[in-house]
Chimera marker file (.cmm) of the C-alpha trace (Angstrom):
<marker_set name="trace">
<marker id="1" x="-28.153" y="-1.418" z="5.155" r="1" g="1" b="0" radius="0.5"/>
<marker id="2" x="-26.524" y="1.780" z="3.904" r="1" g="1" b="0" radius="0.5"/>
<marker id="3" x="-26.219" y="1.800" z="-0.351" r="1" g="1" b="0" radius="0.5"/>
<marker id="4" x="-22.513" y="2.631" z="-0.954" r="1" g="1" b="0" radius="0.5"/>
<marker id="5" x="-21.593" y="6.131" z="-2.271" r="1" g="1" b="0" radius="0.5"/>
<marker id="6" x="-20.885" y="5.634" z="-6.034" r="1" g="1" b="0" radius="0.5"/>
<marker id="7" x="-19.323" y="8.868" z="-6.486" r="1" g="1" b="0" radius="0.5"/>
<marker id="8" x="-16.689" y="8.754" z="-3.325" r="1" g="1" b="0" radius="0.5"/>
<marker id="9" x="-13.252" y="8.947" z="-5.189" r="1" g="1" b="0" radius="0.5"/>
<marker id="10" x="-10.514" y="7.503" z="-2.688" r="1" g="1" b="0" radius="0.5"/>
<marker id="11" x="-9.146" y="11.094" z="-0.821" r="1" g="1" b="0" radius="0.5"/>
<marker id="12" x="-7.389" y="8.717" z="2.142" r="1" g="1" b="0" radius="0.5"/>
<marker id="13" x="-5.673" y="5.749" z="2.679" r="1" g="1" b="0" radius="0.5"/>
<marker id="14" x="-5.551" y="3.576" z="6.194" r="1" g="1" b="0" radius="0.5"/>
<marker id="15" x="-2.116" y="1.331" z="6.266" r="1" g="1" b="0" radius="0.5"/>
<marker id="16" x="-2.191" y="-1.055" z="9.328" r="1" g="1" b="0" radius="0.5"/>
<marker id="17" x="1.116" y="-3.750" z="9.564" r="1" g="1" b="0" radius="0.5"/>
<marker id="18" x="0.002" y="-6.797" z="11.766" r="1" g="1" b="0" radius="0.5"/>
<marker id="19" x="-3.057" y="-5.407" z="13.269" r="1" g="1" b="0" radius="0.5"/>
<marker id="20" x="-1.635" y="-1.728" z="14.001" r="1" g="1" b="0" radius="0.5"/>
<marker id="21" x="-2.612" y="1.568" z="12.169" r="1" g="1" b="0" radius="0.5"/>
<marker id="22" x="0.399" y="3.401" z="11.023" r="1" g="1" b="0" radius="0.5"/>
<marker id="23" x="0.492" y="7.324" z="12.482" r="1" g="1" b="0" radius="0.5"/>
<marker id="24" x="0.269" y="8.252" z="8.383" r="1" g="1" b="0" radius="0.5"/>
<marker id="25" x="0.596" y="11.791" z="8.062" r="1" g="1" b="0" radius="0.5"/>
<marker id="26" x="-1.679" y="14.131" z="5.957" r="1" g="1" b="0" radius="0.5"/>
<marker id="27" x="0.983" y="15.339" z="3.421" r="1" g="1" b="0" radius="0.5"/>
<marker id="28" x="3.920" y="12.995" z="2.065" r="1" g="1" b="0" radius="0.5"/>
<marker id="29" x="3.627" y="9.676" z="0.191" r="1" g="1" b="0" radius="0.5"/>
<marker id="30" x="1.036" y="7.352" z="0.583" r="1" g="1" b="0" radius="0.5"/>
<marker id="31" x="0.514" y="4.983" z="-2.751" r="1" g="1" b="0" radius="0.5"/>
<marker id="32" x="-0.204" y="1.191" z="-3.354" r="1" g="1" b="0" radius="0.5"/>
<marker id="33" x="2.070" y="0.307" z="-6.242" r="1" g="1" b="0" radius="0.5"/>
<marker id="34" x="1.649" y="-2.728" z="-8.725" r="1" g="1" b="0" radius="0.5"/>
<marker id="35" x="-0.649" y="-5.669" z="-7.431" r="1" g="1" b="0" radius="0.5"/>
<marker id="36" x="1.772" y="-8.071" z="-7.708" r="1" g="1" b="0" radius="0.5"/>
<marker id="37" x="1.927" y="-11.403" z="-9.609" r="1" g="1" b="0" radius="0.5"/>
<marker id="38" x="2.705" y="-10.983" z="-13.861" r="1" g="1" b="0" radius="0.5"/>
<marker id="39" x="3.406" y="-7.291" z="-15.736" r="1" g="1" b="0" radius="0.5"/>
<marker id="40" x="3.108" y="-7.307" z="-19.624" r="1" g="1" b="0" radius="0.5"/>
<marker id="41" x="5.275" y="-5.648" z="-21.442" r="1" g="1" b="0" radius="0.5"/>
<marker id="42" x="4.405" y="-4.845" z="-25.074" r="1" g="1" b="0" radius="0.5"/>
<marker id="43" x="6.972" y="-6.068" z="-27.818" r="1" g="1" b="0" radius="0.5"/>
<marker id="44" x="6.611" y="-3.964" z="-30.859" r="1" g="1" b="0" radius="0.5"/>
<marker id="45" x="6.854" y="-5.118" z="-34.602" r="1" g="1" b="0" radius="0.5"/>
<marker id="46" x="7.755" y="-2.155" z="-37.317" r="1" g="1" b="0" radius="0.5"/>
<marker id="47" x="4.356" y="-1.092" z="-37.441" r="1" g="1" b="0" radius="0.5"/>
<marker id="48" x="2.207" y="-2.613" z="-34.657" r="1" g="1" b="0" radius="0.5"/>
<marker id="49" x="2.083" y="-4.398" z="-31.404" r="1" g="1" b="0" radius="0.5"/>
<marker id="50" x="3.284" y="-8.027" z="-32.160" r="1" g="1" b="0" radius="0.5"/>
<marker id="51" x="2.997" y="-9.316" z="-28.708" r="1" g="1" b="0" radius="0.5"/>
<marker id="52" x="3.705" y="-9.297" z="-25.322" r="1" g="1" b="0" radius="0.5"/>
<marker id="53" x="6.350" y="-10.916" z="-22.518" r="1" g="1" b="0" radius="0.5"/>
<marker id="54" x="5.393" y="-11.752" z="-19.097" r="1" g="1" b="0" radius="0.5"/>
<marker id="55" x="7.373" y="-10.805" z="-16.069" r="1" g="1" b="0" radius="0.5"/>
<marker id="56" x="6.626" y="-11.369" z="-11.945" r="1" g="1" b="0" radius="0.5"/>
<marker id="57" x="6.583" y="-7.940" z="-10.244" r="1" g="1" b="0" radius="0.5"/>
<marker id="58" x="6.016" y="-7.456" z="-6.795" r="1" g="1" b="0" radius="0.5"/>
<marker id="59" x="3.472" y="-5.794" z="-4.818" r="1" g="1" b="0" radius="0.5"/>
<marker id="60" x="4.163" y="-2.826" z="-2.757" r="1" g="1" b="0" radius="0.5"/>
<marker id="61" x="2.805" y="0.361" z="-0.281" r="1" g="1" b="0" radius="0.5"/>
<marker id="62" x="4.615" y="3.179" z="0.166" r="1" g="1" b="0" radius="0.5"/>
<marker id="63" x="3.706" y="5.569" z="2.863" r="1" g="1" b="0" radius="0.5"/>
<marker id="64" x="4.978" y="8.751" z="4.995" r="1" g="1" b="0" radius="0.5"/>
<marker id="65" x="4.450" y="8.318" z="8.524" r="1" g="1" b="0" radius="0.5"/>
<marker id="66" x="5.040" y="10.479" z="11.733" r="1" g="1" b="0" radius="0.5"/>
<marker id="67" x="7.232" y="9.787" z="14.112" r="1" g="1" b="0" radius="0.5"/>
<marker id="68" x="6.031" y="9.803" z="17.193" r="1" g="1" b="0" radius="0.5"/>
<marker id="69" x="7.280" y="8.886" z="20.528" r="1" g="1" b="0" radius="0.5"/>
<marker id="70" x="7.738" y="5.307" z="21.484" r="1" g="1" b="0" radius="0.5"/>
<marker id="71" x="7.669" y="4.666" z="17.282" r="1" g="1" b="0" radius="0.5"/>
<marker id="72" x="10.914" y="2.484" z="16.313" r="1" g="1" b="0" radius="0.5"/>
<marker id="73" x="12.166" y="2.755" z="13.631" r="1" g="1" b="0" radius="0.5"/>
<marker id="74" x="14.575" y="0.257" z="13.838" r="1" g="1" b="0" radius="0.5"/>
<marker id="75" x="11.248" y="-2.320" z="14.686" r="1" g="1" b="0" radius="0.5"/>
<marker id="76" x="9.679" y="-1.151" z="11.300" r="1" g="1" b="0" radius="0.5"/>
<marker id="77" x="12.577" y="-2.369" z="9.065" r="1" g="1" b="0" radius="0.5"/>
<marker id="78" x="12.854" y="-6.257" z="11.269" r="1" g="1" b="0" radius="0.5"/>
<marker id="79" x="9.683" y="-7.015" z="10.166" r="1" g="1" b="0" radius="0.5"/>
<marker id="80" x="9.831" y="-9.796" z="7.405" r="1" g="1" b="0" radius="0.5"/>
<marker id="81" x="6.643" y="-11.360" z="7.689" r="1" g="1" b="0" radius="0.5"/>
<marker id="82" x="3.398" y="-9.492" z="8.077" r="1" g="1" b="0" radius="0.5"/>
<marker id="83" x="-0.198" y="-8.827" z="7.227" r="1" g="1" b="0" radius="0.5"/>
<marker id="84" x="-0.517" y="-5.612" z="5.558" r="1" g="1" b="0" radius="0.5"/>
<marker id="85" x="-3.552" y="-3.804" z="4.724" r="1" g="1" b="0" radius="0.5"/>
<marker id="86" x="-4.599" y="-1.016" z="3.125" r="1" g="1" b="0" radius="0.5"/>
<marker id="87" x="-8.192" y="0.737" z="3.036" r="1" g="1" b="0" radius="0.5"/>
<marker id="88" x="-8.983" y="3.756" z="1.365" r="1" g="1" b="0" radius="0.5"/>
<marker id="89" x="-11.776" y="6.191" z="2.250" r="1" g="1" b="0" radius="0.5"/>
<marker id="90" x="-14.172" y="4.712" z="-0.269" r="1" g="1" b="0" radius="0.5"/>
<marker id="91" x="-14.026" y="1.119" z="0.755" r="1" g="1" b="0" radius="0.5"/>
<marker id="92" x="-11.624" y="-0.803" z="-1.084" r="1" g="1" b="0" radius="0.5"/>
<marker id="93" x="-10.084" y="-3.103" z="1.554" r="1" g="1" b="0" radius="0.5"/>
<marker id="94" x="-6.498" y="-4.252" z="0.051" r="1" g="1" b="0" radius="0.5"/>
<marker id="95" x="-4.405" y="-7.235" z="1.645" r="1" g="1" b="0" radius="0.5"/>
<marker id="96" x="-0.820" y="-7.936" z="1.313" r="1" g="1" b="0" radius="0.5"/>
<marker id="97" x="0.063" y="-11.347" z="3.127" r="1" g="1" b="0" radius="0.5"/>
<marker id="98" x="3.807" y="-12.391" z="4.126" r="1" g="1" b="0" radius="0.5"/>
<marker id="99" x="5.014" y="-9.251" z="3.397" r="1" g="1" b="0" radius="0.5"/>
<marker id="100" x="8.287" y="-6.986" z="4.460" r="1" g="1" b="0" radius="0.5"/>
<marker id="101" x="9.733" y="-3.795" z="5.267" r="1" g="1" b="0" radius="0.5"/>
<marker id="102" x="10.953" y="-2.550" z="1.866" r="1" g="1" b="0" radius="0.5"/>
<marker id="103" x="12.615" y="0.221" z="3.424" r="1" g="1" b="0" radius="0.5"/>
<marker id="104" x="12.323" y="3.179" z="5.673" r="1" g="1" b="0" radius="0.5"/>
<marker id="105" x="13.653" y="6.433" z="4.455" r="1" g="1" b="0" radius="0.5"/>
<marker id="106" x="15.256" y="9.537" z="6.377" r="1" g="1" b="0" radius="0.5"/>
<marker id="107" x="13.752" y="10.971" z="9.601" r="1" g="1" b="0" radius="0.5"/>
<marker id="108" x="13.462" y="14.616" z="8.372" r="1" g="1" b="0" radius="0.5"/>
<marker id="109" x="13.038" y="17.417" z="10.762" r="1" g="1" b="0" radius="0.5"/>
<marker id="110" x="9.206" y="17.422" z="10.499" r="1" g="1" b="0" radius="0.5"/>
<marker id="111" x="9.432" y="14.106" z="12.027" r="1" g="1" b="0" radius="0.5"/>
<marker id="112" x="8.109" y="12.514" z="8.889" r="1" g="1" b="0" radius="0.5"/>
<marker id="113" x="9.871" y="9.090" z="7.687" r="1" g="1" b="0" radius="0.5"/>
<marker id="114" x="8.861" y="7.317" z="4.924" r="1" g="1" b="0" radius="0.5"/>
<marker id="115" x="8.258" y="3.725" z="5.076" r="1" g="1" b="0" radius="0.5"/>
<marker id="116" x="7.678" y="1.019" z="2.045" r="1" g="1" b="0" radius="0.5"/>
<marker id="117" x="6.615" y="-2.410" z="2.325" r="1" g="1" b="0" radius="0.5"/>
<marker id="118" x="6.323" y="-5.057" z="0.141" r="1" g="1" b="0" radius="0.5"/>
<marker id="119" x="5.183" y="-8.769" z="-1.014" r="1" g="1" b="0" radius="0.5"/>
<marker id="120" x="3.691" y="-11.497" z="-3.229" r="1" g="1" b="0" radius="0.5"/>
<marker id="121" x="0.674" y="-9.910" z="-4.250" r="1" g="1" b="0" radius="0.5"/>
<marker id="122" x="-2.366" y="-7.781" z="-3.249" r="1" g="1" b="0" radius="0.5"/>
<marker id="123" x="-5.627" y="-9.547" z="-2.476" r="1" g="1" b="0" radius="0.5"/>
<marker id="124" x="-8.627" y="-7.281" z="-2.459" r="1" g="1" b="0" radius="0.5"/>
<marker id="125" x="-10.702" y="-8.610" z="0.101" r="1" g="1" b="0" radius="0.5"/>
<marker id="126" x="-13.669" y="-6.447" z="0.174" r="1" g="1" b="0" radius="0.5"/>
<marker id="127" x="-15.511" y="-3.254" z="-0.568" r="1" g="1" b="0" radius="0.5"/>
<marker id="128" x="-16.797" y="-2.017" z="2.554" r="1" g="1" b="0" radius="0.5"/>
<marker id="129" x="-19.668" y="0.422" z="2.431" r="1" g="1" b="0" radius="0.5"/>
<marker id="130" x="-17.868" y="2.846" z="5.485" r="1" g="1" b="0" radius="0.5"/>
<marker id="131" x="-14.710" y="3.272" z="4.213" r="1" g="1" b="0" radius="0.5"/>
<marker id="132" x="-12.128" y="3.239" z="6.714" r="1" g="1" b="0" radius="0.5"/>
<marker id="133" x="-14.464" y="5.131" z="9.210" r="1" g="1" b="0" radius="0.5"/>
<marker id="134" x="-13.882" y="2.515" z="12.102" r="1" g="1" b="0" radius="0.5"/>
<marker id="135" x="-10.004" y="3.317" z="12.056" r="1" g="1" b="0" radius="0.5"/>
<link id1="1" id2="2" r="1" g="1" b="0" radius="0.2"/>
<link id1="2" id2="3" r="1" g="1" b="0" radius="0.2"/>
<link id1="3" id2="4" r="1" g="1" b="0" radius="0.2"/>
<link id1="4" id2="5" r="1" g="1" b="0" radius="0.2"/>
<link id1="5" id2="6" r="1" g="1" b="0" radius="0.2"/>
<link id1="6" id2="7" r="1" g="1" b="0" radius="0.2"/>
<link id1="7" id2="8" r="1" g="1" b="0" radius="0.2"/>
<link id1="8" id2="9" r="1" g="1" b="0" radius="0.2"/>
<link id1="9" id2="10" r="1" g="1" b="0" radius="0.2"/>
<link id1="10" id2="11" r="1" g="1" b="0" radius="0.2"/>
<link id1="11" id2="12" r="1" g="1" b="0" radius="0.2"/>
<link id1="12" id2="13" r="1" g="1" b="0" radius="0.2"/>
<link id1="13" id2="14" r="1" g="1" b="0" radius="0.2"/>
<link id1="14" id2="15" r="1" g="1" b="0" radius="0.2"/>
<link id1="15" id2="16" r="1" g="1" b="0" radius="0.2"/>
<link id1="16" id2="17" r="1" g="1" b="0" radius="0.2"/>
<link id1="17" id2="18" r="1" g="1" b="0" radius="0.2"/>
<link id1="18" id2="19" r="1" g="1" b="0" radius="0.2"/>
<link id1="19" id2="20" r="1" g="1" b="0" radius="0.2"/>
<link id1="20" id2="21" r="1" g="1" b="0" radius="0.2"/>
<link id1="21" id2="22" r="1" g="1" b="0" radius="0.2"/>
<link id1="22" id2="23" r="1" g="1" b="0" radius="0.2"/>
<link id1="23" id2="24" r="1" g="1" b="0" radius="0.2"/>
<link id1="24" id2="25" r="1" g="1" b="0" radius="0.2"/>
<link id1="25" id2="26" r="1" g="1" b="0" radius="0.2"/>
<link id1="26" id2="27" r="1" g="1" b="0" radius="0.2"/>
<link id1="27" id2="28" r="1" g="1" b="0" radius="0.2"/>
<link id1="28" id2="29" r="1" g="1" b="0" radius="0.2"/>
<link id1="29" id2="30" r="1" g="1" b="0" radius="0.2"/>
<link id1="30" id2="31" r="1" g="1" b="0" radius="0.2"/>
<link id1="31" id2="32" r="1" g="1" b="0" radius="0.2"/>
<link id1="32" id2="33" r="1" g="1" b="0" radius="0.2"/>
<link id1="33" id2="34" r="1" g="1" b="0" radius="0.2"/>
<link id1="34" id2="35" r="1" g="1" b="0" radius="0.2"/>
<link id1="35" id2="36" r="1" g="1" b="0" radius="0.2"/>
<link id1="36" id2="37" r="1" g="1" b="0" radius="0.2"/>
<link id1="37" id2="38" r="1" g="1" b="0" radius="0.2"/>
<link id1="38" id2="39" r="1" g="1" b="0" radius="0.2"/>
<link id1="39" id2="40" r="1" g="1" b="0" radius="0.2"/>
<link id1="40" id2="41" r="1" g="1" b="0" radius="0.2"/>
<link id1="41" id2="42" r="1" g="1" b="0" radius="0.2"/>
<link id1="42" id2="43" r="1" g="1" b="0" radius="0.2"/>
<link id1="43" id2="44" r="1" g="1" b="0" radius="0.2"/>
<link id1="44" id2="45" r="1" g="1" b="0" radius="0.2"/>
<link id1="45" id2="46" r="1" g="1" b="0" radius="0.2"/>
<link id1="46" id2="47" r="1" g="1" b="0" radius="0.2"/>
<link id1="47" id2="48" r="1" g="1" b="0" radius="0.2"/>
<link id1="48" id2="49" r="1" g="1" b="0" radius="0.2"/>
<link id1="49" id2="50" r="1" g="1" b="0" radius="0.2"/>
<link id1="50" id2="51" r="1" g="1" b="0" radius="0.2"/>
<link id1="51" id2="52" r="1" g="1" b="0" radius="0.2"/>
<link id1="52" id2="53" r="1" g="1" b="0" radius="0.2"/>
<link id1="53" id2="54" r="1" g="1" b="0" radius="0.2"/>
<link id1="54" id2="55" r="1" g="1" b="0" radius="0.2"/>
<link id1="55" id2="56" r="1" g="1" b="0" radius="0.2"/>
<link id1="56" id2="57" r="1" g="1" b="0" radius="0.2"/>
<link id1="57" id2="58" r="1" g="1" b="0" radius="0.2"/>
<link id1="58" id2="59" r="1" g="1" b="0" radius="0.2"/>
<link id1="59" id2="60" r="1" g="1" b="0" radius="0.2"/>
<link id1="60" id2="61" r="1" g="1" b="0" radius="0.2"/>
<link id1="61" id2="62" r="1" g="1" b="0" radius="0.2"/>
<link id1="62" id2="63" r="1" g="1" b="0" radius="0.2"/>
<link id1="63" id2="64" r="1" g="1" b="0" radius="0.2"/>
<link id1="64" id2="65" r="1" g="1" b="0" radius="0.2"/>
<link id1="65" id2="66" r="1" g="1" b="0" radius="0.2"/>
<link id1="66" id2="67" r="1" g="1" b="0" radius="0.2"/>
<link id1="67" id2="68" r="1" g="1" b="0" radius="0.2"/>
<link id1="68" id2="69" r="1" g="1" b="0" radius="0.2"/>
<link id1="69" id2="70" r="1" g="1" b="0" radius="0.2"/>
<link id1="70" id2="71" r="1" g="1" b="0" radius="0.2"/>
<link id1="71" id2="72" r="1" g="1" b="0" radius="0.2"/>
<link id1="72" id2="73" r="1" g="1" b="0" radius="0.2"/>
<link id1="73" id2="74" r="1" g="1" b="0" radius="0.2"/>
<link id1="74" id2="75" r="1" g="1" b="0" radius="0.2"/>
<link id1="75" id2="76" r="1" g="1" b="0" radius="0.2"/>
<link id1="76" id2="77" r="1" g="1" b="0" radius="0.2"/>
<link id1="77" id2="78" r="1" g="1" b="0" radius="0.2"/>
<link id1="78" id2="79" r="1" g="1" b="0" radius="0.2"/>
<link id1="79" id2="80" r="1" g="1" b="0" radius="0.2"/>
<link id1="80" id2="81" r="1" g="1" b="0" radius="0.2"/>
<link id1="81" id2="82" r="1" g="1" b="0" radius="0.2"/>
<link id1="82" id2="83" r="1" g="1" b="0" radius="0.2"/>
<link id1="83" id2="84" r="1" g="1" b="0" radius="0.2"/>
<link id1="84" id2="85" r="1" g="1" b="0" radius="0.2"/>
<link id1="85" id2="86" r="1" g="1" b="0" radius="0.2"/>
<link id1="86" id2="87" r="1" g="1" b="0" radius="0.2"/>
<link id1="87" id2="88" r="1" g="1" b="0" radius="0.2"/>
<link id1="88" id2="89" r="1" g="1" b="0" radius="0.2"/>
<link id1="89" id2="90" r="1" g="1" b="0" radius="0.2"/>
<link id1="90" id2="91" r="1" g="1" b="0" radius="0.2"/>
<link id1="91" id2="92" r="1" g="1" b="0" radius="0.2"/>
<link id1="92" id2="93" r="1" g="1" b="0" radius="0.2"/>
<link id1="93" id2="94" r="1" g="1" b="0" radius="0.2"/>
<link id1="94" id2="95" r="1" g="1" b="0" radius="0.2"/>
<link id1="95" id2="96" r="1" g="1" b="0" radius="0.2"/>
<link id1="96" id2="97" r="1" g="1" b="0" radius="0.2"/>
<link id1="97" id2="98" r="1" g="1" b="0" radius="0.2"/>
<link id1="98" id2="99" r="1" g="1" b="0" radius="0.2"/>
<link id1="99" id2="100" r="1" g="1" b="0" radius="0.2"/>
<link id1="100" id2="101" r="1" g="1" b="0" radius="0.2"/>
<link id1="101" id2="102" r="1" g="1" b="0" radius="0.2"/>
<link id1="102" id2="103" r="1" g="1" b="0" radius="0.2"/>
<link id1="103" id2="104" r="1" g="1" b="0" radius="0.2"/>
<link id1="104" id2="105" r="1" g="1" b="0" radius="0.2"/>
<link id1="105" id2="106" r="1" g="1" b="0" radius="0.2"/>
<link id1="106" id2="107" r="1" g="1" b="0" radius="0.2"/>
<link id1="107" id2="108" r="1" g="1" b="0" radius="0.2"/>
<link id1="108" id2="109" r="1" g="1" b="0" radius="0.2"/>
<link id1="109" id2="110" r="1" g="1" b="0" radius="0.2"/>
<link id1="110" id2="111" r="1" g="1" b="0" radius="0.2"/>
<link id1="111" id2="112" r="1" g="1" b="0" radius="0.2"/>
<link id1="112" id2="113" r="1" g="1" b="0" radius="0.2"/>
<link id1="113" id2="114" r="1" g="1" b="0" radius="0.2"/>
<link id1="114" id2="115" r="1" g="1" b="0" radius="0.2"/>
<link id1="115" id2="116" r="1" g="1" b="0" radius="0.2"/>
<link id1="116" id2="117" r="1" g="1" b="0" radius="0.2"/>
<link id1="117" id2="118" r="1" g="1" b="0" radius="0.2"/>
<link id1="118" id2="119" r="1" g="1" b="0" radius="0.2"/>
<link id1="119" id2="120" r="1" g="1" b="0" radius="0.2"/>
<link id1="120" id2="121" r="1" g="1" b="0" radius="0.2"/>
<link id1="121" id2="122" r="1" g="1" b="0" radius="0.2"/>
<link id1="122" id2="123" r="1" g="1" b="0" radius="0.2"/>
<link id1="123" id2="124" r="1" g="1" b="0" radius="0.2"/>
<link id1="124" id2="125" r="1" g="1" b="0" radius="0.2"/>
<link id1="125" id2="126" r="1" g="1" b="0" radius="0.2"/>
<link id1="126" id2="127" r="1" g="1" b="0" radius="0.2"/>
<link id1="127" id2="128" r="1" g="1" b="0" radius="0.2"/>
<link id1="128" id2="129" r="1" g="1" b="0" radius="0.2"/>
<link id1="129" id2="130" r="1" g="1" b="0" radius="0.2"/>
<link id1="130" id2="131" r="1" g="1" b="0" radius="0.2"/>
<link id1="131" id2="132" r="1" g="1" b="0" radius="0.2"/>
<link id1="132" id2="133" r="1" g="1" b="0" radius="0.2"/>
<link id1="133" id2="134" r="1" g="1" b="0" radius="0.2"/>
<link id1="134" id2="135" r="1" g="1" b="0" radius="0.2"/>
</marker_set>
């Protein structure tokens, strides 16, 4: 069994929606925002942190695509209920269950949309030792 690469710093993310890899492009957007579940926010006193309130946040990928031929767009922002995952290049396997098409943003004329999707909350499932190398 291979030892996992300590030093590998996440270059690359892999998006697949139900199953299928997303064409992601090399340059654009491509982030994993907010796990999902509570976000603190600090309350300040007059000289210190007195506390903090709770609030649910959602869960969320964001990530520039290419457009290629047979791609719908209109398909992409239907889908309300779908397994989304995300692995990056240095193993972290992310899961986003029952989630939705956030929003898909304007087809520019580098063919290059981008596309957001969101949920509940991010499971990580796994750190995988390959990365994303069986894409």
């Amino acid at each position: 069994m291979a030892t996992a690469n300590t030093r590998k710093i996440t270059g690359k993310l892999y998006v697949r929606v139900g199953g299928e890899l997303l064409p992601i492009t090399s340059e654009g957007t491509h982030s994993v925002k907010g796990l999902g579940g509570l976000e603190r926010e600090t309350e300040m006193g007059l000289d210190q942190a007195v506390g903090y309130r709770e609030k649910a946040v959602e869960a969320s990928v964001e990530t520039t695509i290419a457009l290629k031929a047979g791609y719908s767009l209109a398909s992409l922002i239907k889908i309300e209920d779908a397994t989304v995952q995300v692995e990056s290049d240095a193993g972290q396997v992310y899961v986003l269950a029952n989630a939705w098409c956030k929003s898909v943003g304007d087809l520019g004329s580098d063919g290059r949309v981008t596309v957001a999707f969101a949920g509940p909350a991010w499971k990580e499932t796994a750190t995988s030792n390959q990365g994303a190398a069986a894409a």
